[in-house]
SEFIZA-3560 file (N, C-alpha, C; in Angstrom, 3 decimals):
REM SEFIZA-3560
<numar><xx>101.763</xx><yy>-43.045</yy><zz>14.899</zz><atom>N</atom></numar>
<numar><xx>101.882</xx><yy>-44.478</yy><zz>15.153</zz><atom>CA</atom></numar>
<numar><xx>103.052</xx><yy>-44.761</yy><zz>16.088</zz><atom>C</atom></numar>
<numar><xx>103.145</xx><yy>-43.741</yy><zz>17.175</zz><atom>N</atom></numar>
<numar><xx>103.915</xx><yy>-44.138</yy><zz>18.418</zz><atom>CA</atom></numar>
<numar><xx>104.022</xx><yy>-45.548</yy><zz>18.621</zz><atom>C</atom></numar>
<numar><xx>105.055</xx><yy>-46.027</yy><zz>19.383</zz><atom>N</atom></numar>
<numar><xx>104.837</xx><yy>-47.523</yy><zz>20.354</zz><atom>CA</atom></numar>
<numar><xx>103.956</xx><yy>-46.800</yy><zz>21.419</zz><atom>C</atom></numar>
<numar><xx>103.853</xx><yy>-47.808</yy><zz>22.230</zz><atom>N</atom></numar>
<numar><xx>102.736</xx><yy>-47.598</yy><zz>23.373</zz><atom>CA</atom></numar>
<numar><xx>103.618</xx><yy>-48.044</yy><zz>24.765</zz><atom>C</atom></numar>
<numar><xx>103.376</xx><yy>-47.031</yy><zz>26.080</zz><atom>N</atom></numar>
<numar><xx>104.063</xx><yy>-47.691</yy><zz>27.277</zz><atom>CA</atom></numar>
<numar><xx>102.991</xx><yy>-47.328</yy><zz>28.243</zz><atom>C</atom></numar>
<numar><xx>102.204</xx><yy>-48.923</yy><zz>28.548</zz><atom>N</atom></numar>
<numar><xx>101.485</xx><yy>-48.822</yy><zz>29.829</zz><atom>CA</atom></numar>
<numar><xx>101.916</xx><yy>-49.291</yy><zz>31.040</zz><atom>C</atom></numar>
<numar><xx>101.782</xx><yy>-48.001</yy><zz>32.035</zz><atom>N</atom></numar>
<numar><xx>102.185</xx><yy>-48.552</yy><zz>33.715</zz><atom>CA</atom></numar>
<numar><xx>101.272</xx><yy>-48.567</yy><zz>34.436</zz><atom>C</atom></numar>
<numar><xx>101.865</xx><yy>-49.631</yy><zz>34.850</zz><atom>N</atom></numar>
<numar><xx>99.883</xx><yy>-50.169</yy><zz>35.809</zz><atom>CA</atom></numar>
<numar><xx>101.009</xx><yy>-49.795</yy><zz>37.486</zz><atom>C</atom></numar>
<numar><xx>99.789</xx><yy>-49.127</yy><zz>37.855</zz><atom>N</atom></numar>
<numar><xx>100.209</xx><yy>-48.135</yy><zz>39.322</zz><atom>CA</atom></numar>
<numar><xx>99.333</xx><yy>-48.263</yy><zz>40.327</zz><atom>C</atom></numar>
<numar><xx>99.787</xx><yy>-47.847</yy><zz>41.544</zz><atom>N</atom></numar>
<numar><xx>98.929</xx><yy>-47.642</yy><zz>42.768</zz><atom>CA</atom></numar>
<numar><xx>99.029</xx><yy>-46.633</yy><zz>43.269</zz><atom>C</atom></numar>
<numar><xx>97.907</xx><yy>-45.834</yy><zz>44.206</zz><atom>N</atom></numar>
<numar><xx>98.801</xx><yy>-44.639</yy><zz>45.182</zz><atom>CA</atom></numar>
<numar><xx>99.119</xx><yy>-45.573</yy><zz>46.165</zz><atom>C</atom></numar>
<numar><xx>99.397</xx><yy>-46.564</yy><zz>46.997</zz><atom>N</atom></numar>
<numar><xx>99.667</xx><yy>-47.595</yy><zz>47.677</zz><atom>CA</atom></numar>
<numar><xx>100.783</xx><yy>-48.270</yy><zz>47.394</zz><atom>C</atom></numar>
<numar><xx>101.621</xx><yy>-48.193</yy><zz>46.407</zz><atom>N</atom></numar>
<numar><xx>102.664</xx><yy>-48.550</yy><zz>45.938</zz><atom>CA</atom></numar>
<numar><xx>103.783</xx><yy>-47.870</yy><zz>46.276</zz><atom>C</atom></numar>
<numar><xx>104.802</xx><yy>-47.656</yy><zz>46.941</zz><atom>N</atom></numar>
<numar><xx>106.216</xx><yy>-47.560</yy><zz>46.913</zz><atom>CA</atom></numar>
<numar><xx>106.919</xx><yy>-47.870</yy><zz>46.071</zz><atom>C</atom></numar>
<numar><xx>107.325</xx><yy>-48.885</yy><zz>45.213</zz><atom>N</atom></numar>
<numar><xx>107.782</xx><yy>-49.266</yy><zz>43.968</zz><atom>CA</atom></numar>
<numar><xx>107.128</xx><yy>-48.075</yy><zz>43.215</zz><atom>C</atom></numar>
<numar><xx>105.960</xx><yy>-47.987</yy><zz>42.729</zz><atom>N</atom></numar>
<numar><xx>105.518</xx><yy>-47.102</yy><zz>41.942</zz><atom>CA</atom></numar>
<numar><xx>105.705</xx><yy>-45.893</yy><zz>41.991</zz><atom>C</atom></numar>
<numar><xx>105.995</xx><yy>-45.249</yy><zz>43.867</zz><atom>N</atom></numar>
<numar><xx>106.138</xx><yy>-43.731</yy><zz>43.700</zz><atom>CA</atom></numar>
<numar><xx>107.836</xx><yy>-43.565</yy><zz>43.275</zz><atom>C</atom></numar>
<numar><xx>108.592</xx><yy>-44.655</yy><zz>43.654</zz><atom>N</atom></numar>
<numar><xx>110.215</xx><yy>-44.711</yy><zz>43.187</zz><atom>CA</atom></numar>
<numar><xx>110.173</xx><yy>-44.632</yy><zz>41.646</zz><atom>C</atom></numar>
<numar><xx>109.399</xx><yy>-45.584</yy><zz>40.913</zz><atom>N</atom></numar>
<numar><xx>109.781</xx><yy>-44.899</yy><zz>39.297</zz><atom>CA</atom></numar>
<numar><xx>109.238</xx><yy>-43.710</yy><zz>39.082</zz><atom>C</atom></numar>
<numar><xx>108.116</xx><yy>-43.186</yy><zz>39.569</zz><atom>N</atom></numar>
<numar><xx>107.789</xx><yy>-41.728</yy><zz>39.076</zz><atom>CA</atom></numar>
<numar><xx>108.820</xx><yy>-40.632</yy><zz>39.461</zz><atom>C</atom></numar>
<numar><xx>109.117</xx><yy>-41.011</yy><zz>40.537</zz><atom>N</atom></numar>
<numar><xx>109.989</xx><yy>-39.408</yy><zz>41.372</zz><atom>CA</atom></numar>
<numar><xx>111.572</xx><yy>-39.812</yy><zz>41.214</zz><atom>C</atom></numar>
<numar><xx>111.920</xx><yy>-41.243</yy><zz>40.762</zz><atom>N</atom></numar>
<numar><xx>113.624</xx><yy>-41.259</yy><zz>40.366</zz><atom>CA</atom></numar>
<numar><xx>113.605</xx><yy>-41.886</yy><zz>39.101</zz><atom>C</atom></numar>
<numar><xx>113.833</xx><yy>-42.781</yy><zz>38.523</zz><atom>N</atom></numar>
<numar><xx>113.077</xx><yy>-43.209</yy><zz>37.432</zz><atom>CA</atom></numar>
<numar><xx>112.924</xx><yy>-42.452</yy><zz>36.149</zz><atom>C</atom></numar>
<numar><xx>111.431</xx><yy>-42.194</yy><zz>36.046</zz><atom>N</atom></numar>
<numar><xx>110.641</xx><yy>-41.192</yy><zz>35.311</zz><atom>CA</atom></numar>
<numar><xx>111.275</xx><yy>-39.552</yy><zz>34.817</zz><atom>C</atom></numar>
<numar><xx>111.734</xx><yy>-39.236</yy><zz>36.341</zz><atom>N</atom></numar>
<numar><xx>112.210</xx><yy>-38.180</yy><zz>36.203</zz><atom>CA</atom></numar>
<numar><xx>113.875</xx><yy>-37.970</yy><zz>35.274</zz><atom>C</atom></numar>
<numar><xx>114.447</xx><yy>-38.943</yy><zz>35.186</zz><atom>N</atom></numar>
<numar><xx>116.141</xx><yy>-39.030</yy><zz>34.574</zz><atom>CA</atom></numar>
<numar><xx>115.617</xx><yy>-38.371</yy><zz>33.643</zz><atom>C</atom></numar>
<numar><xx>116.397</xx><yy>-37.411</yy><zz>32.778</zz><atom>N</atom></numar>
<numar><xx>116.631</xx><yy>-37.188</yy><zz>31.663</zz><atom>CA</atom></numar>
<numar><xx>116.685</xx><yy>-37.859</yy><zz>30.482</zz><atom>C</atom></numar>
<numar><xx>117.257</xx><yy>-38.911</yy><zz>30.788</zz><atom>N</atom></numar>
<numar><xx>117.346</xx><yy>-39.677</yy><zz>29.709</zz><atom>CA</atom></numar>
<numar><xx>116.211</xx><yy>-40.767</yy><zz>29.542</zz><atom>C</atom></numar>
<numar><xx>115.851</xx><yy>-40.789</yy><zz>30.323</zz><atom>N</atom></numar>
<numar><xx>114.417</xx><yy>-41.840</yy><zz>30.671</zz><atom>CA</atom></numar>
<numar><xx>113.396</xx><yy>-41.290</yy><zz>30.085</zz><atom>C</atom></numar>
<numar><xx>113.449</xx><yy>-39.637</yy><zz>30.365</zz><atom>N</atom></numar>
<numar><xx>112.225</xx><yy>-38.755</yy><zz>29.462</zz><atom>CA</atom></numar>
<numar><xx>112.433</xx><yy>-38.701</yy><zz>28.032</zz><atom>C</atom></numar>
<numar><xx>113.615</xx><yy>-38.481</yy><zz>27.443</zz><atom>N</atom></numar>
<numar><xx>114.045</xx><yy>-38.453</yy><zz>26.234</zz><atom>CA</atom></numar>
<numar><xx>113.374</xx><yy>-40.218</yy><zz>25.498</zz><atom>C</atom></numar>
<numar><xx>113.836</xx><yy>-41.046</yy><zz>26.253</zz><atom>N</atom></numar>
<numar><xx>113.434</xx><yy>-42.083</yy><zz>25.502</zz><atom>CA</atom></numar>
<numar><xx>111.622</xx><yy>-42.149</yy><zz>25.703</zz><atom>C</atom></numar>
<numar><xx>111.323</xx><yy>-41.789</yy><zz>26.614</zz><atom>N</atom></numar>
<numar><xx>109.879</xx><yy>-42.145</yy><zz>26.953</zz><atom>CA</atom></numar>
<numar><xx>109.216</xx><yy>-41.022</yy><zz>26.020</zz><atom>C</atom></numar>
<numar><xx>109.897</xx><yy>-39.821</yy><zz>25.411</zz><atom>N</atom></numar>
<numar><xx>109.280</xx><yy>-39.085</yy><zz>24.727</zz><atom>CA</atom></numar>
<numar><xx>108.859</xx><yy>-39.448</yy><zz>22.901</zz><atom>C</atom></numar>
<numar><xx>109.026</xx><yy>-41.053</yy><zz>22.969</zz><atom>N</atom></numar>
<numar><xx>108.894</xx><yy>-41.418</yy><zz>22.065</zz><atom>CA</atom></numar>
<numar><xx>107.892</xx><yy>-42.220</yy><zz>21.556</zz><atom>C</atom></numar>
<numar><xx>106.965</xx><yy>-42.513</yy><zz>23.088</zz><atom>N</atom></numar>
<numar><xx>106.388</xx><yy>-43.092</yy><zz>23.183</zz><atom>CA</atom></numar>
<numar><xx>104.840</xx><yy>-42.963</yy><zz>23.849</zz><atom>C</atom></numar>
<numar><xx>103.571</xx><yy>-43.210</yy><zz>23.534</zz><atom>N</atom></numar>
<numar><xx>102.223</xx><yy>-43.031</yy><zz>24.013</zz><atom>CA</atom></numar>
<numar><xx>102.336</xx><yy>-43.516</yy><zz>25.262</zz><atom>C</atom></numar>
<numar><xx>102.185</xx><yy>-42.833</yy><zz>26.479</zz><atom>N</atom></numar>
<numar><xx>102.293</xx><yy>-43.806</yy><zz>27.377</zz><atom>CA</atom></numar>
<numar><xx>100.997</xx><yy>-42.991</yy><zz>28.545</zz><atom>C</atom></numar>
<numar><xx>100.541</xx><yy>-44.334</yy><zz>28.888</zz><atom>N</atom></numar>
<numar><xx>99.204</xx><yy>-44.648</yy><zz>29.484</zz><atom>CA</atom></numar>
<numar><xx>99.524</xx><yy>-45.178</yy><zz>30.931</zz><atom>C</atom></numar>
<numar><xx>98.494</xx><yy>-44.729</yy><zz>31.503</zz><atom>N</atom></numar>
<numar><xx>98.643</xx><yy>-44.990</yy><zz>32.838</zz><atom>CA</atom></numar>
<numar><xx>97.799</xx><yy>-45.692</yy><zz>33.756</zz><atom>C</atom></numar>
<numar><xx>97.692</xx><yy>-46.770</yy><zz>33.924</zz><atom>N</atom></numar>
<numar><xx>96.433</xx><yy>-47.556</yy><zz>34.854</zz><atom>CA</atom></numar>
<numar><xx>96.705</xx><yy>-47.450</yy><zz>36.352</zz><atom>C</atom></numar>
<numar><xx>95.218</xx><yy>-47.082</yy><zz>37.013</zz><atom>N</atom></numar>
<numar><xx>95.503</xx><yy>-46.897</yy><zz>38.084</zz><atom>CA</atom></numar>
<numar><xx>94.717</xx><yy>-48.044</yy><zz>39.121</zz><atom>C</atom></numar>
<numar><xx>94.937</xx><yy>-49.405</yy><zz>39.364</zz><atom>N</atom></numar>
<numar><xx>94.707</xx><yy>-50.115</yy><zz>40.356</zz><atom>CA</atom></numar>
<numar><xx>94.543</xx><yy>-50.216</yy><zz>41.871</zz><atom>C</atom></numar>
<numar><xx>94.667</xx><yy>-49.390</yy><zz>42.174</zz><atom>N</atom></numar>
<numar><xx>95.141</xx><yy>-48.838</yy><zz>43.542</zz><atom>CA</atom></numar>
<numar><xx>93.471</xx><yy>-49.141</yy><zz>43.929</zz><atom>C</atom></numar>
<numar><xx>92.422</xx><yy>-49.382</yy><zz>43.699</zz><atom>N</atom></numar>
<numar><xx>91.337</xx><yy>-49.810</yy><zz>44.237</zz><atom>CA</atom></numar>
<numar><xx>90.889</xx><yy>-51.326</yy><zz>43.851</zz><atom>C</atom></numar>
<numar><xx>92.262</xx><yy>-52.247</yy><zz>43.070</zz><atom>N</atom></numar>
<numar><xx>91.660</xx><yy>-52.942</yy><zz>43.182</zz><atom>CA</atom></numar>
<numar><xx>90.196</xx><yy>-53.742</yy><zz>42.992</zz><atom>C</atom></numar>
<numar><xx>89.837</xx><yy>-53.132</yy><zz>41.813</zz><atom>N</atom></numar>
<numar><xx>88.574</xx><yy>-53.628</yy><zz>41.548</zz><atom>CA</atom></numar>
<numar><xx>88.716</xx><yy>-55.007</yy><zz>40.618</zz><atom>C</atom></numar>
<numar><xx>87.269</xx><yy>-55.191</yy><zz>40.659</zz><atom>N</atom></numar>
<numar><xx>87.457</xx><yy>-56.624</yy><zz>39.603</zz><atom>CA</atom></numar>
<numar><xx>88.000</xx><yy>-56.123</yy><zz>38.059</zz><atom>C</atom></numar>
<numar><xx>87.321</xx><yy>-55.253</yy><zz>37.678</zz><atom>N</atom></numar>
<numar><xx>88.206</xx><yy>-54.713</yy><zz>36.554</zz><atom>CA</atom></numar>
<numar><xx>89.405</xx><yy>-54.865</yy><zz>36.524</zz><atom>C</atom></numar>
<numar><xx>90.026</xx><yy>-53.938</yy><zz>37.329</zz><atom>N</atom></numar>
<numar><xx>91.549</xx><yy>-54.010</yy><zz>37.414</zz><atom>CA</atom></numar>
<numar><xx>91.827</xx><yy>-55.118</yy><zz>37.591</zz><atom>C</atom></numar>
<numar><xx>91.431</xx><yy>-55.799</yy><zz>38.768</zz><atom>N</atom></numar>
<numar><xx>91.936</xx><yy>-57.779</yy><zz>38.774</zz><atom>CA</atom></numar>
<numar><xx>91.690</xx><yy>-58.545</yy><zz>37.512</zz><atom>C</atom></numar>
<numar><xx>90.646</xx><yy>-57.899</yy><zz>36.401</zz><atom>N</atom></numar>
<numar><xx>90.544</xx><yy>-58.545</yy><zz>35.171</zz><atom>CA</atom></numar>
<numar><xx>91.863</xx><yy>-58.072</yy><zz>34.435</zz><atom>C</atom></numar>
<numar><xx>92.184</xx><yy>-57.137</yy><zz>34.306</zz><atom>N</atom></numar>
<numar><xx>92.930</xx><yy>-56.728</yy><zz>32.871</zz><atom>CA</atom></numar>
<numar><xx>94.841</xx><yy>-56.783</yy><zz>33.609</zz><atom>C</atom></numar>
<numar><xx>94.917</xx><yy>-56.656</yy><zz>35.057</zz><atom>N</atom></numar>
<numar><xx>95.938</xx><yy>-57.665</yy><zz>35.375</zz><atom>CA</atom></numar>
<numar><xx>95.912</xx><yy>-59.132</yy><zz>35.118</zz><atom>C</atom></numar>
<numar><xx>94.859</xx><yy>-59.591</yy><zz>35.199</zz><atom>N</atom></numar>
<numar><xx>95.001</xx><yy>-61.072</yy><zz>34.933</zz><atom>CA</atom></numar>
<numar><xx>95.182</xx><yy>-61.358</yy><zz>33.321</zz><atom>C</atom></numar>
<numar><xx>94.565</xx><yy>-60.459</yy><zz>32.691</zz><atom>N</atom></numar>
<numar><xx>94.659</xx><yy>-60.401</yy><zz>30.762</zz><atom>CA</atom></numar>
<numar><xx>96.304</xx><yy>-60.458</yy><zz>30.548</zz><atom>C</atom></numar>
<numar><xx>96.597</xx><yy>-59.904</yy><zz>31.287</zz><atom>N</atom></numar>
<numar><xx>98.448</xx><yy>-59.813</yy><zz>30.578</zz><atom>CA</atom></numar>
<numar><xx>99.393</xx><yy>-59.899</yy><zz>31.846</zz><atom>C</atom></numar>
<numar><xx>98.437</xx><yy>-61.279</yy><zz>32.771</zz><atom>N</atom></numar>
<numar><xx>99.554</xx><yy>-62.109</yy><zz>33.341</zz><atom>CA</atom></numar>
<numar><xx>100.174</xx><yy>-61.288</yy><zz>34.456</zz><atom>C</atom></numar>
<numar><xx>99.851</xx><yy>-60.116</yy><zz>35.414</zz><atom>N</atom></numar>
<numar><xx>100.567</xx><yy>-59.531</yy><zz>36.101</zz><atom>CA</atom></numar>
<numar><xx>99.957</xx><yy>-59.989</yy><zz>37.635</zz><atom>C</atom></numar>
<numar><xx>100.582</xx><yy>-59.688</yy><zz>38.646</zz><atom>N</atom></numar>
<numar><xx>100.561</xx><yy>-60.044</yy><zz>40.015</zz><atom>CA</atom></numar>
<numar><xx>99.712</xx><yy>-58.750</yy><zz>40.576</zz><atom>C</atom></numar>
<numar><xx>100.369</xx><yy>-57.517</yy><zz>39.969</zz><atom>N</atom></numar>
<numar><xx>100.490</xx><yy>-56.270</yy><zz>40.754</zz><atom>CA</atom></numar>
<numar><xx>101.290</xx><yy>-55.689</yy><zz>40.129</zz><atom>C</atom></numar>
<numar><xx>100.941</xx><yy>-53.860</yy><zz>40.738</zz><atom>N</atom></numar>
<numar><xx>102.089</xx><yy>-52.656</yy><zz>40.661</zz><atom>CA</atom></numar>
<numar><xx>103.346</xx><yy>-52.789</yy><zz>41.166</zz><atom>C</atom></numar>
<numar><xx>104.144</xx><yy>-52.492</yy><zz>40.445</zz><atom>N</atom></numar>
<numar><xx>104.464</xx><yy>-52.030</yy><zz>39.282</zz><atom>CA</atom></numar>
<numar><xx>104.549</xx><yy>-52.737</yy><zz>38.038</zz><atom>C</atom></numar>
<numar><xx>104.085</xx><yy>-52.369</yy><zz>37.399</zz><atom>N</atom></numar>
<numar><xx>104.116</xx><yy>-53.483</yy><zz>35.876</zz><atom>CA</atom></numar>
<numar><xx>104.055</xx><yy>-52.620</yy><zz>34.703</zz><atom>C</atom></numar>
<numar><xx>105.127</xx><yy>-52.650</yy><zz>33.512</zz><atom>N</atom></numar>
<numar><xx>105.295</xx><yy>-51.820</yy><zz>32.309</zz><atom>CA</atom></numar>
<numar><xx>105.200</xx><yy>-52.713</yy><zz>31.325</zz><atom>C</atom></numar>
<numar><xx>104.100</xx><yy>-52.107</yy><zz>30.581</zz><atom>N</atom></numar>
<numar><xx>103.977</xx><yy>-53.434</yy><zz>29.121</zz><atom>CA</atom></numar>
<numar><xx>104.613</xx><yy>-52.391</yy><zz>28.143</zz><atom>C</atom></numar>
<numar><xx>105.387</xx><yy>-52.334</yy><zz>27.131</zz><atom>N</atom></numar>
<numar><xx>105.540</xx><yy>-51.723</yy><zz>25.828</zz><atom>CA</atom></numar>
<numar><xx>105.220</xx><yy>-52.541</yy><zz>24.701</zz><atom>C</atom></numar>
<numar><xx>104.550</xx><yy>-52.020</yy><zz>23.920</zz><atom>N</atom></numar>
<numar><xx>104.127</xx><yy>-52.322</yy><zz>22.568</zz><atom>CA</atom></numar>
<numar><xx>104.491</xx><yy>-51.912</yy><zz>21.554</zz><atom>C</atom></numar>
<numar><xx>104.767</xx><yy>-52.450</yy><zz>20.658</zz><atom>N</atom></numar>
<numar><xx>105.423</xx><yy>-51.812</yy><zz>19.506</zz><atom>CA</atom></numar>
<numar><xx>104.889</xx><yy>-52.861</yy><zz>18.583</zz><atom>C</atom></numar>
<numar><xx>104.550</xx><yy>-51.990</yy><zz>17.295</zz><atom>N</atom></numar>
<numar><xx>103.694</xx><yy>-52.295</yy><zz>16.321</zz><atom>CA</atom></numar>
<numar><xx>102.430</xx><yy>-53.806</yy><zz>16.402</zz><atom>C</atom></numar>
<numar><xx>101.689</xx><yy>-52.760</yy><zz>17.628</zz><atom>N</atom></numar>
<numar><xx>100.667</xx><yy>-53.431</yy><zz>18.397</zz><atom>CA</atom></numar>
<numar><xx>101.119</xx><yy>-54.383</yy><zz>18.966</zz><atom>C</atom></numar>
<numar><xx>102.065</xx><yy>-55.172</yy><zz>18.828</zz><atom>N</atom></numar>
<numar><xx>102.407</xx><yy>-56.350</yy><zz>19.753</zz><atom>CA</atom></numar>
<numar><xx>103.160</xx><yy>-55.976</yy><zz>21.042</zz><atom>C</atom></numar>
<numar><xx>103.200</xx><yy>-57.226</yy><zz>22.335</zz><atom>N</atom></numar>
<numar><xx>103.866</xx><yy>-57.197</yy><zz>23.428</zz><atom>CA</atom></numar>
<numar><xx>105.096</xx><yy>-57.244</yy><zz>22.760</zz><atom>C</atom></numar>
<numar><xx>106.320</xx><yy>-56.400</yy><zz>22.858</zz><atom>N</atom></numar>
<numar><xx>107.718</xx><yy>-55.860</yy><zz>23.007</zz><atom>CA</atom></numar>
<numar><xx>108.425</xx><yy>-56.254</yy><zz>24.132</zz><atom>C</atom></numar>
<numar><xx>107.563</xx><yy>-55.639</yy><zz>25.867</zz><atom>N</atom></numar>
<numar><xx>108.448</xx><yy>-56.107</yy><zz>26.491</zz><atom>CA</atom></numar>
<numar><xx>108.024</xx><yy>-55.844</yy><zz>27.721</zz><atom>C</atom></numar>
<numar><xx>108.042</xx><yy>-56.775</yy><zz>29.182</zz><atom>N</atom></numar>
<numar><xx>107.285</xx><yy>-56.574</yy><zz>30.132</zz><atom>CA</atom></numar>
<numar><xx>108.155</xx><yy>-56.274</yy><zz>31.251</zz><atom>C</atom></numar>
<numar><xx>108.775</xx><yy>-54.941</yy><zz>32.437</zz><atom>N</atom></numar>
<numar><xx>108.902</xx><yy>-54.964</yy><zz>33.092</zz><atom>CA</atom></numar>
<numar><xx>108.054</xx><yy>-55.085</yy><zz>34.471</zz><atom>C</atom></numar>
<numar><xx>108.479</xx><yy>-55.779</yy><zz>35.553</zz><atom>N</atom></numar>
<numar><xx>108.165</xx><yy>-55.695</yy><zz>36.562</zz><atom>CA</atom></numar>
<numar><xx>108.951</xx><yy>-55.359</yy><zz>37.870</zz><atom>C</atom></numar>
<numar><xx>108.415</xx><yy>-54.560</yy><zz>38.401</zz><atom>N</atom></numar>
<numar><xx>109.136</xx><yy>-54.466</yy><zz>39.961</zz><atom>CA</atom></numar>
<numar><xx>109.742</xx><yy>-52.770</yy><zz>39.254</zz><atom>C</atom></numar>
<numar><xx>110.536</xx><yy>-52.283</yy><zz>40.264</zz><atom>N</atom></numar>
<numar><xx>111.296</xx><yy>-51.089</yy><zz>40.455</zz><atom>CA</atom></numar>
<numar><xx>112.708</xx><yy>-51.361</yy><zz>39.598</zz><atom>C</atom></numar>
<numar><xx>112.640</xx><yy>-50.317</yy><zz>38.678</zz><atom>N</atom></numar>
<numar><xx>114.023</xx><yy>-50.451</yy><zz>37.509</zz><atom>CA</atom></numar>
<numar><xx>114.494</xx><yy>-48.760</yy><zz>38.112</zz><atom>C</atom></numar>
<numar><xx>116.055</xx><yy>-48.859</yy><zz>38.825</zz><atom>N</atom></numar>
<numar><xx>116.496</xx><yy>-47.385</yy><zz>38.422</zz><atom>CA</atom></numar>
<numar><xx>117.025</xx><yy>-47.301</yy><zz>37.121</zz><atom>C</atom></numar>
<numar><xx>117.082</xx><yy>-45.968</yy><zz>36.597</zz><atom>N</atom></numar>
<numar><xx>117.024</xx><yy>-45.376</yy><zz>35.347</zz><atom>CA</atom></numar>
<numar><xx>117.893</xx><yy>-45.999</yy><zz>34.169</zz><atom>C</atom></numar>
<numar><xx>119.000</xx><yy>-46.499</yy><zz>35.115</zz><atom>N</atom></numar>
<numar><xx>119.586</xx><yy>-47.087</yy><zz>34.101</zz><atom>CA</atom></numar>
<numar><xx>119.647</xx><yy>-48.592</yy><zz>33.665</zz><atom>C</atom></numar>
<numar><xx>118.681</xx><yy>-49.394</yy><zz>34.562</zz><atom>N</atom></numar>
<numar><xx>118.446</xx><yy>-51.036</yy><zz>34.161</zz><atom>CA</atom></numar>
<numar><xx>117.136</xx><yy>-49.867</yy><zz>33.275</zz><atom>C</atom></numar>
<numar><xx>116.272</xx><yy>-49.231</yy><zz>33.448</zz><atom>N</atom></numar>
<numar><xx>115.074</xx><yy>-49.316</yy><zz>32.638</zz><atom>CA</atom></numar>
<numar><xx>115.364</xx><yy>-48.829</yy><zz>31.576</zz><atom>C</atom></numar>
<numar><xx>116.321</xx><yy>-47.996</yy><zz>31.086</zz><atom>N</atom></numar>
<numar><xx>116.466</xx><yy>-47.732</yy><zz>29.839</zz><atom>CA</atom></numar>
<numar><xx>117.373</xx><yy>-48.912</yy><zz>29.020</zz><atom>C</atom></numar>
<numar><xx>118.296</xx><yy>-50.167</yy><zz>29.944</zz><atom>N</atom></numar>
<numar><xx>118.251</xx><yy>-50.746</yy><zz>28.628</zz><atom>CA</atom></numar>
<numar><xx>117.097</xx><yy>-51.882</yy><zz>28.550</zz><atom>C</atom></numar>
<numar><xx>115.572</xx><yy>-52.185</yy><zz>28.836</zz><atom>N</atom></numar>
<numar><xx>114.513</xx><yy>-52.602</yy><zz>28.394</zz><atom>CA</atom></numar>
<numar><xx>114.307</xx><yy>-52.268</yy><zz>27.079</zz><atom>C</atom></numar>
<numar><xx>114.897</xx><yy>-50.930</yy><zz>26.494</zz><atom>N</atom></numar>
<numar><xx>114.516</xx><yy>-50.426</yy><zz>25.418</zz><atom>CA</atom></numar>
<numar><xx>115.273</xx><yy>-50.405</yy><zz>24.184</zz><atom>C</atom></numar>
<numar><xx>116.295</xx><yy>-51.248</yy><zz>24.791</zz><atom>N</atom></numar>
<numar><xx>117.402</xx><yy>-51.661</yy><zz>23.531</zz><atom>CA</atom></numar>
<numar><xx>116.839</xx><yy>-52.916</yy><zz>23.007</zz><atom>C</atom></numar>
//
């Protein structure tokens, strides 16, 4: 019964390849993220789907991080966080 961390992504995104390759990668970013189910949506085509389930939880676009914790919305980043604004989201 992990929390849950979904990132809604593009290959078209710059923001998005910055949290994977600086971000993502911190140490300490993995340690905390290793605590967590985390899912990955990939929008980058833009379909109506994807324009549906961005529009379900209110987002513009990539980059967007929902965390959930005990099924509910916890906490919504948007845009490019280096490692250390994104880890305190999680305080």
């Amino acid at each position: 019964q992990k929390p849950v961390m979904i990132d809604f992504w593009a290959v078209w995104c710059v923001s998005c390849k910055e949290l994977d390759n600086i971000t993502f990668e911190d140490e300490a970013v993995k340690r905390e993220l290793a605590k967590y189910t985390l899912v990955k949506v990939d929008v980058t085509k833009n379909t109506e789907d994807d324009k549906a389930l961005m529009k379900k939880f209110n987002l513009s676009g990539p980059p967007a991080i929902l965390i959930f914790k005990d099924g509910k919305l916890f906490k919504k980043v948007i845009g490019y966080k280096n490692p250390e604004s994104f880890l305190k989201v999680f305080e």
